[in-house]
MIVEXLUM-439223 format. One line per field, with one value per atom (N, C-alpha, C): x, y, z. Coordinates in steps of 0.05 Angstrom, whole numbers, plus 5000, padded with zeros to 4 digits. Example, Ala and Ser with C-alpha at 12.3 -4.5 7.8 and 13.67 -1.06 7.14 Angstrom:
<mardos>
u <- c(5264 | 5246 | 5264 | 5257 | 5273 | 5258)
v <- c(4886 | 4910 | 4934 | 4955 | 4979 | 5001)
w <- c(5156 | 5156 | 5156 | 5142 | 5143 | 5157)
</mardos>
This chain:
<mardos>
u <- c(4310 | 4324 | 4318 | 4296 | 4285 | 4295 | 4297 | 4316 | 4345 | 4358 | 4380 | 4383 | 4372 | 4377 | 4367 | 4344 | 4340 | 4359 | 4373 | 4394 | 4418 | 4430 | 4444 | 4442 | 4418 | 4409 | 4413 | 4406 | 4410 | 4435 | 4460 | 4480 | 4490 | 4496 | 4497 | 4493 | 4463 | 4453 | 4458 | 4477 | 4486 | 4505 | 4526 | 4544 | 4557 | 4529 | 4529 | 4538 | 4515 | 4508 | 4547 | 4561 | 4592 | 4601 | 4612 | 4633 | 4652 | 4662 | 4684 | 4711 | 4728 | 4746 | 4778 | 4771 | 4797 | 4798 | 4819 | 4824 | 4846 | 4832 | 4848 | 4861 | 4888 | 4911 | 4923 | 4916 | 4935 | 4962 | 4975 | 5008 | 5017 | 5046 | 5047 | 5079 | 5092 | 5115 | 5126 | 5156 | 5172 | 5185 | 5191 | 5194 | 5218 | 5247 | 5260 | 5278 | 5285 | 5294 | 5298 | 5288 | 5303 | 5324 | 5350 | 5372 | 5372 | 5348 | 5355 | 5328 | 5339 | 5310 | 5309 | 5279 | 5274 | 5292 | 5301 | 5313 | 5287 | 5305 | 5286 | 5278 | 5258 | 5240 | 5216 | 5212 | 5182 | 5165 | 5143 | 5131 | 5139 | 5158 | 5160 | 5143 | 5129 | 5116 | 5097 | 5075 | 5064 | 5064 | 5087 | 5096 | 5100 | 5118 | 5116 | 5084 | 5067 | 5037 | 5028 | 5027 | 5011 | 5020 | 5053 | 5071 | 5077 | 5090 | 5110 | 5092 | 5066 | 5051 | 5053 | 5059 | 5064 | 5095 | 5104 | 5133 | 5151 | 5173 | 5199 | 5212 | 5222 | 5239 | 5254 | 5274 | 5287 | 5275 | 5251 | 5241 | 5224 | 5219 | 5210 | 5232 | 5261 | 5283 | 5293 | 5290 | 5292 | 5278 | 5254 | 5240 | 5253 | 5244 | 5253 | 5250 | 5262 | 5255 | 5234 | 5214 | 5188 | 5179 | 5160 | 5152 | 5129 | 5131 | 5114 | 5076 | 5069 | 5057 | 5054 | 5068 | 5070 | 5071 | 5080 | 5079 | 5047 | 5037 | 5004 | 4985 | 4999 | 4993 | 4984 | 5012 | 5021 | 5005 | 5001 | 4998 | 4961 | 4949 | 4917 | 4918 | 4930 | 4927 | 4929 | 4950 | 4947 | 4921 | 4907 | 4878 | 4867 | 4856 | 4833 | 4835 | 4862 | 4856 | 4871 | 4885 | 4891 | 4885 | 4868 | 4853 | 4869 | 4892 | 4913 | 4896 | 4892 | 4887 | 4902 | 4910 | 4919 | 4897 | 4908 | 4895 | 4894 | 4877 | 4868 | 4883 | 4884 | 4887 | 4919 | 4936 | 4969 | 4976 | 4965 | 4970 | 4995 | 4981 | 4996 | 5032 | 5033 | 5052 | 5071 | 5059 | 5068 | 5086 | 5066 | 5076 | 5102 | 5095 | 5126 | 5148 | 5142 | 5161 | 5181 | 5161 | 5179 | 5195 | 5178 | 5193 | 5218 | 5211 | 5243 | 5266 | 5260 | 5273 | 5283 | 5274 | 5288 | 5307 | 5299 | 5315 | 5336 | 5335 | 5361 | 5377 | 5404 | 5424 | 5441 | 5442 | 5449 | 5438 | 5417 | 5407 | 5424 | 5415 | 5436 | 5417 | 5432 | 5416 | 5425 | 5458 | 5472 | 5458 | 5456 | 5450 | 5462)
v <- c(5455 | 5454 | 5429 | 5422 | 5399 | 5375 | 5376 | 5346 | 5349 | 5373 | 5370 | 5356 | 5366 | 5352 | 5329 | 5315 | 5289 | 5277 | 5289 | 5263 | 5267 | 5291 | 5296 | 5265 | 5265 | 5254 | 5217 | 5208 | 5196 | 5182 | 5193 | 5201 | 5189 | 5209 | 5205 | 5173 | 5167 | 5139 | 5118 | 5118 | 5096 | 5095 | 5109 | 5110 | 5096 | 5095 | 5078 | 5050 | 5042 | 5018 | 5005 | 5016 | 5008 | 4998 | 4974 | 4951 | 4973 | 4965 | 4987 | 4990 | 5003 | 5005 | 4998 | 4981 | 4980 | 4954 | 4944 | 4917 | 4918 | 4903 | 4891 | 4862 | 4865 | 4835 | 4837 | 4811 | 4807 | 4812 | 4821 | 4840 | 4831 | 4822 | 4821 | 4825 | 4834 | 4846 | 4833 | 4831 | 4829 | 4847 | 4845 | 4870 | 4865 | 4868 | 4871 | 4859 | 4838 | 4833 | 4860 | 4853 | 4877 | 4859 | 4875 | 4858 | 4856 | 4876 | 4882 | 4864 | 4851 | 4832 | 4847 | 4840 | 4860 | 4844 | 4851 | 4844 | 4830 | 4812 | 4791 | 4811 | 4795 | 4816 | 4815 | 4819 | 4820 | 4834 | 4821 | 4840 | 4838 | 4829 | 4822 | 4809 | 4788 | 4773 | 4788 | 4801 | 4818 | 4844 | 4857 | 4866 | 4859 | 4832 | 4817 | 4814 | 4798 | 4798 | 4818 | 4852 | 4869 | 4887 | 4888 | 4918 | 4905 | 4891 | 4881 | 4871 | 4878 | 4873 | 4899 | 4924 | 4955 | 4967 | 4959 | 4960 | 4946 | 4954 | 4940 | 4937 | 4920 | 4920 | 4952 | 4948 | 4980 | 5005 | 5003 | 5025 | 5027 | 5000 | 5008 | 5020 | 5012 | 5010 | 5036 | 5058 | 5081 | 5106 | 5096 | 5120 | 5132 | 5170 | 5186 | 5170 | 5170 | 5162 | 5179 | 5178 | 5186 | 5171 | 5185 | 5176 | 5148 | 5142 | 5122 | 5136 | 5157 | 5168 | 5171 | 5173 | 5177 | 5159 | 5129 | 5102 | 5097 | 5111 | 5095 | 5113 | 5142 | 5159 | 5140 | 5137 | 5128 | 5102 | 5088 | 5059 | 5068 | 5081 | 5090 | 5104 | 5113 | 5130 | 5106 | 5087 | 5064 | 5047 | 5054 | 5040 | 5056 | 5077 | 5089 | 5112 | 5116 | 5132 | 5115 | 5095 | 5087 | 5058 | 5045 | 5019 | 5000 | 5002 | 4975 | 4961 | 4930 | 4903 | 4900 | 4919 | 4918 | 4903 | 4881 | 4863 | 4888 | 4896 | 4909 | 4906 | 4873 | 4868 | 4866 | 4864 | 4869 | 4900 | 4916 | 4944 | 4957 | 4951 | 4950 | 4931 | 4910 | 4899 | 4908 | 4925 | 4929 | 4955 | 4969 | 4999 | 4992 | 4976 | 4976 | 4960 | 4937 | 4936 | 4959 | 4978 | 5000 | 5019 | 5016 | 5034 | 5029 | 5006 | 4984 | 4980 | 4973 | 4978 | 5006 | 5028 | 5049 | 5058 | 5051 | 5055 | 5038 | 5012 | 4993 | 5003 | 5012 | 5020 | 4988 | 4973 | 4949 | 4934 | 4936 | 4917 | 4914 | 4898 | 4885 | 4894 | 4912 | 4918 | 4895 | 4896 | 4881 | 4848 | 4841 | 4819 | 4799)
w <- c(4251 | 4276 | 4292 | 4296 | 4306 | 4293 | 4269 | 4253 | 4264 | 4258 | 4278 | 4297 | 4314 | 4348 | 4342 | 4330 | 4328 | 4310 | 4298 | 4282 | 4301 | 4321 | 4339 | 4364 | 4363 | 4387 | 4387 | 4356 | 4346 | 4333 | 4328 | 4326 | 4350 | 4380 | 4407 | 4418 | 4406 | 4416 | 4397 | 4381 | 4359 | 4372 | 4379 | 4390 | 4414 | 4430 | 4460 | 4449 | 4427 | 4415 | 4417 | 4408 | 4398 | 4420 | 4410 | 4442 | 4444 | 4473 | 4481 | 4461 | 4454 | 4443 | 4462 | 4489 | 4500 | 4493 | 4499 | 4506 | 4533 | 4558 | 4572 | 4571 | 4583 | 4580 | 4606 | 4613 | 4647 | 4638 | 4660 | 4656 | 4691 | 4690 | 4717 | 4713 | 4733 | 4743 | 4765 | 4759 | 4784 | 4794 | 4823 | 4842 | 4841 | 4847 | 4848 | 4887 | 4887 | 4905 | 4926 | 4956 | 4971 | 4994 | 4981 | 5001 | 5043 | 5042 | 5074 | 5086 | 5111 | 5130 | 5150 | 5156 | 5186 | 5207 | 5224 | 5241 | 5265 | 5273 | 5286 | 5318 | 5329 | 5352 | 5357 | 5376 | 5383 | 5361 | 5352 | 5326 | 5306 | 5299 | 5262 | 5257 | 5261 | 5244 | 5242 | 5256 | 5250 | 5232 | 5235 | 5211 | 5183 | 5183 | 5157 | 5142 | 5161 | 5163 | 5147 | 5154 | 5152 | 5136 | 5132 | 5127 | 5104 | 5092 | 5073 | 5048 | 5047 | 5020 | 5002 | 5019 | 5008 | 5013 | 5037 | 5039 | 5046 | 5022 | 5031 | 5066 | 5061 | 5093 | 5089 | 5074 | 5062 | 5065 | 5057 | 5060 | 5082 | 5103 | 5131 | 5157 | 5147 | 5162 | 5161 | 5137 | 5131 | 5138 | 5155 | 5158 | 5175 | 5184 | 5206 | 5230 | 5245 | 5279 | 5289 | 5295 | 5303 | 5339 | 5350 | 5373 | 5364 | 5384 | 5394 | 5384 | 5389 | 5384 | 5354 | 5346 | 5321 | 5298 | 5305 | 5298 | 5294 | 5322 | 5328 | 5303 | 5300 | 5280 | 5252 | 5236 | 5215 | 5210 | 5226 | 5226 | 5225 | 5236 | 5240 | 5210 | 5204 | 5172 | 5148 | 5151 | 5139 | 5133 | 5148 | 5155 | 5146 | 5157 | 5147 | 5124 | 5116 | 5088 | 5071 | 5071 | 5040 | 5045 | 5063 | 5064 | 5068 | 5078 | 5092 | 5095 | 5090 | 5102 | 5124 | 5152 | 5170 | 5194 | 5207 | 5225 | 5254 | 5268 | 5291 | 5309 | 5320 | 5336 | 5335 | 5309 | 5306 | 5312 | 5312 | 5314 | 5335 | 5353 | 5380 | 5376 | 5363 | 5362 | 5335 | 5316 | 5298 | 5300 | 5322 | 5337 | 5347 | 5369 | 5386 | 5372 | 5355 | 5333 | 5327 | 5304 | 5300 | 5318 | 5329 | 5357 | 5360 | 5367 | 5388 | 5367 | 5334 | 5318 | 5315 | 5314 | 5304 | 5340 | 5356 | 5378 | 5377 | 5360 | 5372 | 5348 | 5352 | 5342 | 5331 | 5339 | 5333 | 5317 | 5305 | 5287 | 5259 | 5250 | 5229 | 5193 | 5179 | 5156 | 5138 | 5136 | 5113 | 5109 | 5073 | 5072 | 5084)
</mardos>
């Protein structure tokens, strides 16, 4: 029983010994043009800055209309649970951005 587990064990520890069996290869992708621009305003650049490395204009221009409150929500969850590289001090400008965008009925989506 004892040769067992030592050829078991042995077996186990040859095993480590083996180079990994993956191979990694750089791979890179293109995104796909998005036809729609944020509409110009106080706070785009900031936005551009902070928002547009994870989201499309399209899919920032689409969200529900939400409060102000709720912007400061979204934008604080961006940070601290999925680690945005969001600048602190843009926060505030990034908020009323959206805001002022989803309130202005006039903005221009078309390319």
């Amino acid at each position: 029983m004892k040769g067992l587990i030592a050829l078991s064990a042995a077996l186990l520890l040859a095993a480590c010994d083996r180079p990994a069996e993956v191979a990694f290869a750089d791979a890179s992708i293109t995104l796909p043009d998005d036809p729609i621009d944020l509409p110009d305003g106080p706070g785009r650049d900031a936005v551009i800055a902070n928002c547009t490395a994870c989201h499309s204009p399209s899919t920032m221009l689409q969200q529900p209309r939400v409060s102000r409150e709720k912007w400061e929500s979204i934008v604080d969850k961006m940070i601290t649970l999925y680690k945005a590289p969001v600048d602190e001090a843009a926060v505030p400008e990034i908020v009323d951005y959206m805001v002022r965008v989803q309130s202005d009925v006039s903005y221009e989506t078309a390319p």
